[in-house]
KOLPA-164134 format. One record per atom (N, C-alpha, C): x, y, z; residue in one letter. Coordinates in steps of 0.05 Angstrom, whole numbers, m for minus. Layout:
BEGIN
((X, Y, Z), "a")
...
END
This chain:
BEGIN
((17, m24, 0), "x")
((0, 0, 0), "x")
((18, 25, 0), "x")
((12, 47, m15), "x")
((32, 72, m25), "x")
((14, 84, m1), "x")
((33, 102, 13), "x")
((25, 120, 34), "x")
((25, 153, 16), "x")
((6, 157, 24), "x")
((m12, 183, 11), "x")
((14, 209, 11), "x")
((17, 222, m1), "x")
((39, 246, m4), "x")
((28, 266, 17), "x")
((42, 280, 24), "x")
((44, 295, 42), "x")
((32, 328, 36), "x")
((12, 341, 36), "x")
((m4, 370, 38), "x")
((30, 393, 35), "x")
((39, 397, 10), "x")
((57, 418, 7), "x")
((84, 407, m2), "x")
((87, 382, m4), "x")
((103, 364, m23), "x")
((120, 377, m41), "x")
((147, 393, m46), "x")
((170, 396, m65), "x")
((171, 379, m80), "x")
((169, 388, m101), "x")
((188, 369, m123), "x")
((220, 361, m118), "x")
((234, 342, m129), "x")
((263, 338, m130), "x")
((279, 360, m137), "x")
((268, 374, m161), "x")
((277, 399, m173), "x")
((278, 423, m154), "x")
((257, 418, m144), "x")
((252, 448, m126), "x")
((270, 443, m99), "x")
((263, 418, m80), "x")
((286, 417, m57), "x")
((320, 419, m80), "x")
((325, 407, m95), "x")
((356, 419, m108), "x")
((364, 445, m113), "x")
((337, 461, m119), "x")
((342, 487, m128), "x")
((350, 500, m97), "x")
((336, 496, m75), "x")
((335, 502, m47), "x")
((362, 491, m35), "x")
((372, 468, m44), "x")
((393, 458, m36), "x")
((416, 478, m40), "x")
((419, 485, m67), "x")
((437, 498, m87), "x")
((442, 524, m70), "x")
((414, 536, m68), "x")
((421, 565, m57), "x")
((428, 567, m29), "x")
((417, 550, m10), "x")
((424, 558, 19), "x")
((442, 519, 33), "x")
((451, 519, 16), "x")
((469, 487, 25), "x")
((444, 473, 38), "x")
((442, 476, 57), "x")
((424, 465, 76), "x")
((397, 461, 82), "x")
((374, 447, 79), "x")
((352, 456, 82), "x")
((337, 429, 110), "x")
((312, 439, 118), "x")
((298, 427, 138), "x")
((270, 421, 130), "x")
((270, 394, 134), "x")
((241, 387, 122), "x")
((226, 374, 159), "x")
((199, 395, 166), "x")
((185, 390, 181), "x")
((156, 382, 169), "x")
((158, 357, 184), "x")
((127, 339, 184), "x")
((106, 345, 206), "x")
((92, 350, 199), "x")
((73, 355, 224), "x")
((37, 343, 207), "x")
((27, 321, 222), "x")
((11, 309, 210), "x")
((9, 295, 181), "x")
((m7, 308, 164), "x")
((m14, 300, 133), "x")
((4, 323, 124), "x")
((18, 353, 131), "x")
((33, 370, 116), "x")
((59, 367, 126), "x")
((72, 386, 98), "x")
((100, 383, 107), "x")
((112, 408, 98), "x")
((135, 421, 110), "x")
((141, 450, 93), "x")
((172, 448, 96), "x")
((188, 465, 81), "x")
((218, 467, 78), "x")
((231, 490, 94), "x")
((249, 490, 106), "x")
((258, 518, 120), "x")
((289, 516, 114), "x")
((302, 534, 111), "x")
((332, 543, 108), "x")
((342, 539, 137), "x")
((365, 549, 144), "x")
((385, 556, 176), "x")
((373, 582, 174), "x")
((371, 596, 195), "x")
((368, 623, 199), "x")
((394, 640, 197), "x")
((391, 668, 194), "x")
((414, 683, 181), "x")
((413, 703, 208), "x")
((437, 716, 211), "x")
((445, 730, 236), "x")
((416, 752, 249), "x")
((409, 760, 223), "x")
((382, 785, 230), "x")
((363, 758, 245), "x")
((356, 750, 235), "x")
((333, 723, 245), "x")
((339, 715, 270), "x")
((362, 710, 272), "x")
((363, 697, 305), "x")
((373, 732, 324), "x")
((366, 754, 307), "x")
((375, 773, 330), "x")
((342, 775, 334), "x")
((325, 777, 311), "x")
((297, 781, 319), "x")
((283, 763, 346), "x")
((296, 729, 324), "x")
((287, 713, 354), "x")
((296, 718, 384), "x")
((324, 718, 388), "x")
((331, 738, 406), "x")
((319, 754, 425), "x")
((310, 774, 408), "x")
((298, 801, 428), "x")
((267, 785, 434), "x")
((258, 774, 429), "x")
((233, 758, 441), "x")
((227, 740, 452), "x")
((253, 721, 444), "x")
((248, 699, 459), "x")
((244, 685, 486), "x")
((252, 699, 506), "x")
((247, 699, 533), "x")
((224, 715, 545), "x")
((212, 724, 529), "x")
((188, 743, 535), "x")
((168, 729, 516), "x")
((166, 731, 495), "x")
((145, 714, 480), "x")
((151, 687, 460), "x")
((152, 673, 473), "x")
((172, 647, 462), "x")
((146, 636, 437), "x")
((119, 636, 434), "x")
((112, 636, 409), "x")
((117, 665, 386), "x")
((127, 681, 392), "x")
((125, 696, 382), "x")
((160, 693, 360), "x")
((169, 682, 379), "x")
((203, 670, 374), "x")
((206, 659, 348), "x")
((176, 640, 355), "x")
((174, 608, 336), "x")
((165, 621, 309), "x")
((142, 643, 310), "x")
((133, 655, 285), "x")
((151, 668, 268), "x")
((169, 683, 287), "x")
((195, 698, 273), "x")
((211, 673, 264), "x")
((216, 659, 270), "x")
((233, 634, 255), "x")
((220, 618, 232), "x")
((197, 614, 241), "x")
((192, 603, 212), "x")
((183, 612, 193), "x")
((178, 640, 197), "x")
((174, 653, 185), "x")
((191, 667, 162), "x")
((220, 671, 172), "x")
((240, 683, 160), "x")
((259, 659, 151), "x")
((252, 630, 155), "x")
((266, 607, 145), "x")
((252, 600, 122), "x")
((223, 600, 119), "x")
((208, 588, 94), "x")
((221, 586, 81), "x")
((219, 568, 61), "x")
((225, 560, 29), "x")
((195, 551, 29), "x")
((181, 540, 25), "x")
((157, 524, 21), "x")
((147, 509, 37), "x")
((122, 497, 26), "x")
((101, 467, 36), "x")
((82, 481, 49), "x")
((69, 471, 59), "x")
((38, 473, 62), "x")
((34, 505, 84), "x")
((17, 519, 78), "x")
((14, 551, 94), "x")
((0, 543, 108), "x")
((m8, 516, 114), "x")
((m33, 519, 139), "x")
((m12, 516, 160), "x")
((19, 509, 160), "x")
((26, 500, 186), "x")
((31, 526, 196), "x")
((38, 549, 169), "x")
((28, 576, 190), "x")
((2, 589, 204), "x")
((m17, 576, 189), "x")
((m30, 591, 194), "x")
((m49, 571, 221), "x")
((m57, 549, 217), "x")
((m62, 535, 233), "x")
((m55, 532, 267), "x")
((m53, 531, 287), "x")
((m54, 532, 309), "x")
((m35, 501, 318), "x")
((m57, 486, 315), "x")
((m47, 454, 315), "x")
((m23, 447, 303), "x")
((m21, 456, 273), "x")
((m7, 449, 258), "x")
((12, 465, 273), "x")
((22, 493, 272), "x")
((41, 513, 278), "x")
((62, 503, 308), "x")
((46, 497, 329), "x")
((55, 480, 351), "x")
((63, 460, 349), "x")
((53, 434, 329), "x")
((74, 419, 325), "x")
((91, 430, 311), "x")
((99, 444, 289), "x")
((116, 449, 280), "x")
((138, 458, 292), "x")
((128, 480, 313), "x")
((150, 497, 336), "x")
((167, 476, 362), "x")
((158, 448, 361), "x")
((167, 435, 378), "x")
((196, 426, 363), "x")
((197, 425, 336), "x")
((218, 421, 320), "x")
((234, 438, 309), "x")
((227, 469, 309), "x")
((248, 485, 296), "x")
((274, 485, 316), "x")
((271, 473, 340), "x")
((305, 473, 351), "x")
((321, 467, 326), "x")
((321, 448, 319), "x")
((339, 438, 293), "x")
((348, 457, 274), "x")
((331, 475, 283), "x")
((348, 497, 254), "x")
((373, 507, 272), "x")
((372, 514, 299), "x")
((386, 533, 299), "x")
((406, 514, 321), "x")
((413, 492, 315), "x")
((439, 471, 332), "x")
((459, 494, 323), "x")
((487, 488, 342), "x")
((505, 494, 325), "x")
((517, 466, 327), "x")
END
């Protein structure tokens, strides 16, 4: 049995083109969607920064927000979706 594709699915082409420009990319699953995010760039983690100890969803919005490449906009826009997603963006920013 083929398991159903994923709500916001890249092509091969498109994660390479994403590959090409930022080396690195992050694929988060959260239910039936899935979306692409880059590493964050110095401005991005100064934004997350200044909020993050004071509004730690607010942290999560500025990050995935300024990481997008693609896949599905409900995980922004969604609630459910957005919270799982935010339990995973640690990964962007390991060193």
């Amino acid at each position: 049995m083929e398991k159903p594709e994923l709500t916001g699915t890249a092509t091969e082409e498109q994660i390479a083109h994403w590959k090409a420009l930022h080396k690195e990319i992050f694929q988060i699953k959260v239910g039936d969607s899935i979306c692409y995010l880059k590493k964050p760039d110095r401005a991005t983690m100064k934004a997350v920064a200044s909020v993050g100890t004071t509004d730690p969803i607010r942290a999560n919005e500025i990050l995935l927000e300024n990481c997008w490449l693609g896949g599905d906009e409900t995980i922004k826009t969604e609630d459910e979706k957005f919270f799982g997603a935010s339990t995973q963006l640690a990964q962007l920013i390991e060193i």
